[in-house]
Kinemage of the C-alpha trace (Angstrom):
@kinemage 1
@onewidth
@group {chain A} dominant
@subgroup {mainchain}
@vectorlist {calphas} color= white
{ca unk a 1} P 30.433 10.102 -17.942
{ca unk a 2} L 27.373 11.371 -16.144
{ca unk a 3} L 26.604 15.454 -16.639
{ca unk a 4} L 26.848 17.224 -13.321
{ca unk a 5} L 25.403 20.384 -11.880
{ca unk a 6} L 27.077 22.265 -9.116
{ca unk a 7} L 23.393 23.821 -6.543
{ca unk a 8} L 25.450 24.119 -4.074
{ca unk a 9} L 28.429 26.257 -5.780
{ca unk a 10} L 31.020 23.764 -4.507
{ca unk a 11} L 34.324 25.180 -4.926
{ca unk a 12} L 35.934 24.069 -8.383
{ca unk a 13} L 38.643 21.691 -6.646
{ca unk a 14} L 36.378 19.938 -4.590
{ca unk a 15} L 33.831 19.891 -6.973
{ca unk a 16} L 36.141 18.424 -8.867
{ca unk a 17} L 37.243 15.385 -6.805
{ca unk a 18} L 33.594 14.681 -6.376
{ca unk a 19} L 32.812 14.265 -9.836
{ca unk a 20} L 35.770 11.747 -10.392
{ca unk a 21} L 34.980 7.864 -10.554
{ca unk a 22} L 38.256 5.491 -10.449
{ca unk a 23} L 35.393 2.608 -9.699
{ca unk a 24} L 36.516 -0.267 -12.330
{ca unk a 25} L 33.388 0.085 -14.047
{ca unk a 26} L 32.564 -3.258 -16.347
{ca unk a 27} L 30.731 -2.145 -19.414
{ca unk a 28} L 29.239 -5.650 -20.552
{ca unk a 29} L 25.784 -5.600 -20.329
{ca unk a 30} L 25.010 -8.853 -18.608
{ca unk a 31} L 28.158 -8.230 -16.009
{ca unk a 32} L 26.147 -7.305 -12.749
{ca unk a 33} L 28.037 -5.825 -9.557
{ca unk a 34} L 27.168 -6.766 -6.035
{ca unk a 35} L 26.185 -3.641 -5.190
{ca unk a 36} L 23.815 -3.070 -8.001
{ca unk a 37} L 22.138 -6.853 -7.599
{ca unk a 38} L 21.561 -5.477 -4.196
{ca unk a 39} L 18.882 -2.551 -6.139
{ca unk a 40} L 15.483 -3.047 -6.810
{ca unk a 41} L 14.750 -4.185 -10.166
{ca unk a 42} L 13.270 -1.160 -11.568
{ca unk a 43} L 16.635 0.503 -10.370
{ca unk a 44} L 18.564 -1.962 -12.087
{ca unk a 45} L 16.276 -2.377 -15.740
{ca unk a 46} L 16.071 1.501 -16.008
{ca unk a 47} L 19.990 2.050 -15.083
{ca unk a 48} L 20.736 -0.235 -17.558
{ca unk a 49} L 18.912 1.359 -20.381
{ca unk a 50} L 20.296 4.586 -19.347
{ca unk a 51} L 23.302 5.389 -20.840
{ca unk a 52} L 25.868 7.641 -18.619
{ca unk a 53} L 25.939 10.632 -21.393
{ca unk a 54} L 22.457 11.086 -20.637
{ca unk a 55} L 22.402 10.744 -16.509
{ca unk a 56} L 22.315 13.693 -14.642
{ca unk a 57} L 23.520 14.314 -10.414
{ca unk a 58} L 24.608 16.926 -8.471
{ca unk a 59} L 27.983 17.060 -7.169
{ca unk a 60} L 26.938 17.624 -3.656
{ca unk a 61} L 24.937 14.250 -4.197
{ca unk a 62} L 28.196 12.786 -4.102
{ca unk a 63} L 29.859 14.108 -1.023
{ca unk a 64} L 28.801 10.741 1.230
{ca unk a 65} L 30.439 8.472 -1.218
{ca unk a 66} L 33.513 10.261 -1.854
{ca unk a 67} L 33.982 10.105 1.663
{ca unk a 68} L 33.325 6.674 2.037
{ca unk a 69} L 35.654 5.648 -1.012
{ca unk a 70} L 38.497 8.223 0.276
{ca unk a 71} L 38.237 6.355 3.896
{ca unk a 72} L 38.237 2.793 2.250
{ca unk a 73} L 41.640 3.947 -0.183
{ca unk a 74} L 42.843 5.049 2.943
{ca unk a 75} L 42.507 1.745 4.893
{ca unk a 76} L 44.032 0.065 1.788
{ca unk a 77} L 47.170 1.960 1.668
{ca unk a 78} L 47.495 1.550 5.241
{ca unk a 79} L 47.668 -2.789 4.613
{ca unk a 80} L 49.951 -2.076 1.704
{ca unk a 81} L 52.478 -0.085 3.598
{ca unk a 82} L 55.864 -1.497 4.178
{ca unk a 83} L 55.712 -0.124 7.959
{ca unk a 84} L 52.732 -2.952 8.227
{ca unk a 85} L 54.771 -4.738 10.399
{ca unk a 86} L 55.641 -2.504 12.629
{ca unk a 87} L 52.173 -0.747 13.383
{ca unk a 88} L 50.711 -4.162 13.652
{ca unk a 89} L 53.475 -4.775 16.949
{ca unk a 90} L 53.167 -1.259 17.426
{ca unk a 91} L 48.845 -2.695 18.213
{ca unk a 92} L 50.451 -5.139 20.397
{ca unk a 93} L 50.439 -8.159 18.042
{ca unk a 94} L 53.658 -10.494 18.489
{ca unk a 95} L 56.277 -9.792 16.657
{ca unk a 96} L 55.900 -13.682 14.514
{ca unk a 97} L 52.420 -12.912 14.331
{ca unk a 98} L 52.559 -9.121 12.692
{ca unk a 99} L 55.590 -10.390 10.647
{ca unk a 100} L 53.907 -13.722 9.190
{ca unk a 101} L 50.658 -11.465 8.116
{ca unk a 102} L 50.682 -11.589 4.611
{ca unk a 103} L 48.267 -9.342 2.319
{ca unk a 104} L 46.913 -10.245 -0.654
{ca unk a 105} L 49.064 -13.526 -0.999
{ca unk a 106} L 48.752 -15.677 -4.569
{ca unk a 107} L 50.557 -18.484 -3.580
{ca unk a 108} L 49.577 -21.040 -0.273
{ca unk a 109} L 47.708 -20.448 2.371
{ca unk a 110} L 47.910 -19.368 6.088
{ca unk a 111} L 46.255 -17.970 8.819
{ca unk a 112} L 47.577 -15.687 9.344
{ca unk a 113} L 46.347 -14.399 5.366
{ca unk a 114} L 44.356 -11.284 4.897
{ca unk a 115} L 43.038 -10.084 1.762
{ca unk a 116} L 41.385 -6.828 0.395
{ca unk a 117} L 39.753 -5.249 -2.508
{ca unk a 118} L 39.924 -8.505 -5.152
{ca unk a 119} L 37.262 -8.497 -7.427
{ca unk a 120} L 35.968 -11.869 -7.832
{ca unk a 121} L 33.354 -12.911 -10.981
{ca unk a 122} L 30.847 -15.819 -10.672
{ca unk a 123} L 28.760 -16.816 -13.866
{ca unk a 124} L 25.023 -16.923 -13.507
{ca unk a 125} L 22.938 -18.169 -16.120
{ca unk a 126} L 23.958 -15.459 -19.069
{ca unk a 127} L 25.134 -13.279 -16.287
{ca unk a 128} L 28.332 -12.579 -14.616
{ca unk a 129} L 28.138 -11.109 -10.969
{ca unk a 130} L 31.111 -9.472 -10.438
{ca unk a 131} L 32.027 -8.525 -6.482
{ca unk a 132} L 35.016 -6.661 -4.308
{ca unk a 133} L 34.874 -6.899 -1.257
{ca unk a 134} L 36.534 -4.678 1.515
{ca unk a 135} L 38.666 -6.754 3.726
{ca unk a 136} L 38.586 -10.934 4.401
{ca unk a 137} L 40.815 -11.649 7.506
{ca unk a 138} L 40.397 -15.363 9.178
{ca unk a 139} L 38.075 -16.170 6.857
{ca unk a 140} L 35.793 -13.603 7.462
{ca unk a 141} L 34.242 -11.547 5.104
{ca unk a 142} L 33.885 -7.546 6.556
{ca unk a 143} L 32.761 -4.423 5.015
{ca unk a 144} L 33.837 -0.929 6.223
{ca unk a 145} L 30.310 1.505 6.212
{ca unk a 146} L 30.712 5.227 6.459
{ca unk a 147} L 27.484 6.058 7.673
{ca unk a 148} L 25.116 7.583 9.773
{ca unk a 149} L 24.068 6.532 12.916
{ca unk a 150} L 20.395 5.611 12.714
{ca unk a 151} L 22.055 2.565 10.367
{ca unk a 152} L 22.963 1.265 13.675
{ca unk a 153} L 19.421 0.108 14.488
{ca unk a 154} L 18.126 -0.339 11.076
{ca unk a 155} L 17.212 -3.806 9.450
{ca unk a 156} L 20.726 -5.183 8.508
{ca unk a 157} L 19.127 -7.340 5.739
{ca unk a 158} L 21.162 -5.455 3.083
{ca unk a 159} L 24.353 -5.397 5.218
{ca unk a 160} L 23.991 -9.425 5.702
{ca unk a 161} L 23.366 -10.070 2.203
{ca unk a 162} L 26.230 -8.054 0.599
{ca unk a 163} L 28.464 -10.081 3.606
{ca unk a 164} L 26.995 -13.327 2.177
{ca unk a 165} L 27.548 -11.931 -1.743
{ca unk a 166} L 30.870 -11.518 -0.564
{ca unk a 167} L 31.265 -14.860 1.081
{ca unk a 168} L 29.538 -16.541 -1.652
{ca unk a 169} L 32.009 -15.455 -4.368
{ca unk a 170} L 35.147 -16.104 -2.300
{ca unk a 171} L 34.567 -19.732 -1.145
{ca unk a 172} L 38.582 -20.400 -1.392
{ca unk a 173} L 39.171 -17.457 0.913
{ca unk a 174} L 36.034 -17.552 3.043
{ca unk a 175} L 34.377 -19.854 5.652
{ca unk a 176} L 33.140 -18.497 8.745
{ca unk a 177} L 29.246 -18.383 8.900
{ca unk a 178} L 29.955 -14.425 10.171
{ca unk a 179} L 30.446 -11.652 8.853
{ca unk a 180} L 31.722 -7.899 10.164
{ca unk a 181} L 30.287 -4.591 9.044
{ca unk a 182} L 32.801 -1.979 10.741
{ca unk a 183} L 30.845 0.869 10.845
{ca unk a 184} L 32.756 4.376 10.811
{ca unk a 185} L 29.979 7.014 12.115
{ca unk a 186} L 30.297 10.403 10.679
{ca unk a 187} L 27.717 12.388 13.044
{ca unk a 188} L 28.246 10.530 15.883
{ca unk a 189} L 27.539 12.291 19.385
{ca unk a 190} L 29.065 11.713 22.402
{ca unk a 191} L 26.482 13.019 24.429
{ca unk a 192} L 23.503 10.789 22.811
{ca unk a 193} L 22.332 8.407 25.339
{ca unk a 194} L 20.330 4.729 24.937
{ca unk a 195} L 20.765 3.044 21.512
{ca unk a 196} L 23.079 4.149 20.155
{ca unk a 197} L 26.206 3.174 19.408
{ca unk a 198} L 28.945 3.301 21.585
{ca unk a 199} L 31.956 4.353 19.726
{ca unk a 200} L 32.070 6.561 16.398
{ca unk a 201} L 34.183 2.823 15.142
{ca unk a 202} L 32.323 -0.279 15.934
{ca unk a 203} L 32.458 -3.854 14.704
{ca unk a 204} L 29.124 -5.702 14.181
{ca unk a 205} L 28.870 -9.421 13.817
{ca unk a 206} L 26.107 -11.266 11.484
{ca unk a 207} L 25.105 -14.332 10.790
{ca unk a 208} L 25.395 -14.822 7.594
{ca unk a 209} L 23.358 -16.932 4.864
{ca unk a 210} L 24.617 -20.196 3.552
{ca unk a 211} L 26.115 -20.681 0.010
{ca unk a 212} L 23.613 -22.398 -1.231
{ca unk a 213} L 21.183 -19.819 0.198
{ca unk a 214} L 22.935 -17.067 -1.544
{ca unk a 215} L 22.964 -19.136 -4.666
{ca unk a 216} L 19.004 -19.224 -4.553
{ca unk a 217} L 19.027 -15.682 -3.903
{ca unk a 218} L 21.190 -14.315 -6.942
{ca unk a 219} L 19.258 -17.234 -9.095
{ca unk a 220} L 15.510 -15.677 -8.445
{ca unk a 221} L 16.544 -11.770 -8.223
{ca unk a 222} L 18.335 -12.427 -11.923
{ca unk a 223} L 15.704 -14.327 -13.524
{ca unk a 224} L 13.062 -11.445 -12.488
{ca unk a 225} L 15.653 -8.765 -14.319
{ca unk a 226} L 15.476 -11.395 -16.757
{ca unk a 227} L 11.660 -10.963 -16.701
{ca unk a 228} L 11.370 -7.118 -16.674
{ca unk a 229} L 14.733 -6.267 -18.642
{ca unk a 230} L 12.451 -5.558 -22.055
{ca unk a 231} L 9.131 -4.462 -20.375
{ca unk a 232} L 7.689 -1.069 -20.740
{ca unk a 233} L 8.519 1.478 -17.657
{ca unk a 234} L 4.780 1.487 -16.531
{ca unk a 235} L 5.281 -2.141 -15.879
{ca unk a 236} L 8.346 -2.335 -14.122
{ca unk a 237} L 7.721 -3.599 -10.179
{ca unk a 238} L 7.708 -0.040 -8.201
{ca unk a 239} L 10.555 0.098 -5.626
{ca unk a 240} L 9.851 -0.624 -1.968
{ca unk a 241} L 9.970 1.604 0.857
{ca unk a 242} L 12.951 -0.428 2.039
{ca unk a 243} L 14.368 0.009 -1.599
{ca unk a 244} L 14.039 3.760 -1.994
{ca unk a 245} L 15.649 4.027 1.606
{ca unk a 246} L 11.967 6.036 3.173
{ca unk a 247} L 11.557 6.002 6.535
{ca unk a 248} L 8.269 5.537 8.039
{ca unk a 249} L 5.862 8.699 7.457
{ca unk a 250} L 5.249 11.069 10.412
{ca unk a 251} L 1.548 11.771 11.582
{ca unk a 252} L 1.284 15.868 12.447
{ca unk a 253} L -1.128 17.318 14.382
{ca unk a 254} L -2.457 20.961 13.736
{ca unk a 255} L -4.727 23.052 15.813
{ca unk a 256} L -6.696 24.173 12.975
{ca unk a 257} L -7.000 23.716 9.206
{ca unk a 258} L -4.845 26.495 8.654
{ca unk a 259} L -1.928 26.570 10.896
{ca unk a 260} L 1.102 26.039 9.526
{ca unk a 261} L 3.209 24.342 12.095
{ca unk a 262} L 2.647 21.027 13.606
{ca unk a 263} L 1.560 21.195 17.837
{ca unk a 264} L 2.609 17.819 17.674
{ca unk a 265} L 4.005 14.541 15.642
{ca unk a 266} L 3.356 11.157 15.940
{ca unk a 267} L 4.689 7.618 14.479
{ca unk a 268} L 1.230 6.181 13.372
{ca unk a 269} L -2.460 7.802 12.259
{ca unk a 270} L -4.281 6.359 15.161
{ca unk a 271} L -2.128 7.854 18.056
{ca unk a 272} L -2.171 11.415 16.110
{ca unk a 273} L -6.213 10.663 15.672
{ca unk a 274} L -7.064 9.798 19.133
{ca unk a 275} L -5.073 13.204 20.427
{ca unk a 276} L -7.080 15.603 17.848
{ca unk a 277} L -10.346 14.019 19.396
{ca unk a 278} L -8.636 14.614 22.552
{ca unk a 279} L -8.906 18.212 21.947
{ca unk a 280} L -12.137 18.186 20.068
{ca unk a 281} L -10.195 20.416 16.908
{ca unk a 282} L -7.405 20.485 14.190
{ca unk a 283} L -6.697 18.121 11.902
{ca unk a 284} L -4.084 15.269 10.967
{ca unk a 285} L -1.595 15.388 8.019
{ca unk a 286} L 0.447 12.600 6.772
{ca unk a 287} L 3.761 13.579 5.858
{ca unk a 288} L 6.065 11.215 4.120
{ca unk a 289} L 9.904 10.727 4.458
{ca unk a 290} L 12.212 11.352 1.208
{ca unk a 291} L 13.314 8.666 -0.681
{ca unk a 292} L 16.394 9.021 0.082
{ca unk a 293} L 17.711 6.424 -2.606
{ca unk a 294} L 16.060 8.413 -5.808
{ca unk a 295} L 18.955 10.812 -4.410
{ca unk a 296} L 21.359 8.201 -5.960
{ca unk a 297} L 19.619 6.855 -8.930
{ca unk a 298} L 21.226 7.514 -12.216
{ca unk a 299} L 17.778 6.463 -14.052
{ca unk a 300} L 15.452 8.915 -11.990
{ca unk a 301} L 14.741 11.113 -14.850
{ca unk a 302} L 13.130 8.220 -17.043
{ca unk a 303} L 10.916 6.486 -13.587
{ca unk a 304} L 7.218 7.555 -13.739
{ca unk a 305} L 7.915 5.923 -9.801
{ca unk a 306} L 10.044 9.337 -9.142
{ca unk a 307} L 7.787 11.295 -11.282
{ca unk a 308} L 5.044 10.654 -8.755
{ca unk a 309} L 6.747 11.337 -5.690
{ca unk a 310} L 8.183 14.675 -6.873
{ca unk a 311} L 4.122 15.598 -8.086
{ca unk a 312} L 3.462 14.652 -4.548
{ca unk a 313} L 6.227 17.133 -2.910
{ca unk a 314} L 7.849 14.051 -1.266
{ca unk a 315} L 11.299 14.642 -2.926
{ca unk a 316} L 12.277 17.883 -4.804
């Protein structure tokens, strides 16, 4: 188990249920999950030669996922209930319908057939990836994302490959080309206005990749672990922006060399440029984003990558 620290002085029973894992953790070496093949490869070769004696987080670190796991056991228990059948009419579904729902079946088939939270193993080369996926209902693959709202408008690359993952290693329970991320918003604002999204709970639809696109994909991102696994740190591939989940850096304007706040910020160098010469004084700074990701990294201590960036005052 990981060693925590406690900043924040998080009360000892909360503290408590953040530092607990019940994640079915698979300790062979060459077992990969879905959601670490979806990591950057230096985040995958240096978490795997860290052992979890000698990782190190903070509790409060851990507040977004406890959340997001206590939401997801919540939804669970909710398809397991007995009463199913009776919230499900209760929703306005017909009585044959919400009655002939079955959850987690093991024997036949029918539409009517939802599933959630099997793990499902696939054998790649000398690895196994090893997948659970939220909830599958009409063939559908969908994940449930406790999240923030600037995900809404982000790149959904990750979000459509996990769906494919997913999809991919569930081909007996799976086969629409779409996928659903149900996103559960936990800041969202009811006064925000343009795009944003319209409900704290929204459904999102993707296409999804193919099979045997997904295959390809798993094939080339294993054989580069395969590649680095054994190299030295210093030659590990450093993670992308996308990877260490940075946001674009902000351009600041200030009136003079010394002032200490910004007049004004802008989203590139050249718009922040042209409006110092506009004033004929002051001086643009570059100011990167935190990598948010490093936040989550149980190999950050041993990355030269990190090492940098806290040198740099981009992350503390």
């Amino acid at each position: 188990m990981p060693k925590f620290t406690n900043k924040q002085n998080i009360p000892l029973p909360l503290a408590v249920l953040l530092a607990s894992d019940d994640y079915d953790h698979n300790p062979d070496p060459y077992t990969i999950s879905v959601t670490s093949l979806l990591k950057s490869v230096r985040q995958i070769v240096l978490g795997s030669r860290t052992p979890a004696s000698e990782q190190e987080m903070d509790v409060s670190d851990l507040i977004a996922s406890t959340q997001g796991t206590a939401l997801h056991d919540a939804m669970e228990r909710a398809w397991l209930s007995p009463k199913l059948p009776e919230v499900l009419m209760s929703l306005g579904l017909p009585k044959k319908v919400a009655e002939g729902i079955r959850v987690n079946p093991t024997e036949g088939s029918t539409p009517l057939d939802v599933f959630l939270e099997r793990r499902t193993d696939k054998k790649v080369g000398n690895w196994t990836v090893s997948g659970k996926f939220d909830f599958i209902m009409e063939g559908k693959p969908m994940d449930l994302k406790n999240t923030s709202t600037f995900k809404w408008n982000k790149d959904p690359k990750d979000y459509i490959l996990q769906l494919s993952l997913y999809r991919w290693l569930n081909p007996d329970i799976t086969n629409k080309d779409l996928g659903q991320i149900m996103y559960w918003f936990k800041d969202f604002s009811s006064y925000s206005k343009g795009d944003y999204p319209p409900f704290p709970i929204v459904g999102k639809e993707f296409q999804l990749m193919s099979p045997a696109e997904t295959q390809q994909w798993v094939t080339q991102k294993l054989a580069l672990v395969d590649r680095y696994i054994d190299q030295p740190e210093p030659e590990l591939p450093l993670c992308t922006q996308q990877e260490l989940w940075q946001n674009d850096p902000t351009f600041k304007y200030y009136a003079s060399p010394s002032a200490k706040r910004a007049s004004k910020n802008f989203t590139t160098y050249a718009e922040a440029y042209n409006f110092m010469l506009s004033k004929g004084k002051g001086e643009v700074r570059e100011v990167k984003s935190e990598p948010r990701a490093c936040n989550f990294c149980p190999a950050r201590l041993s990355c030269s990558q990190y090492g940098s960036m806290v040198q740099q005052g981009i992350i503390s």
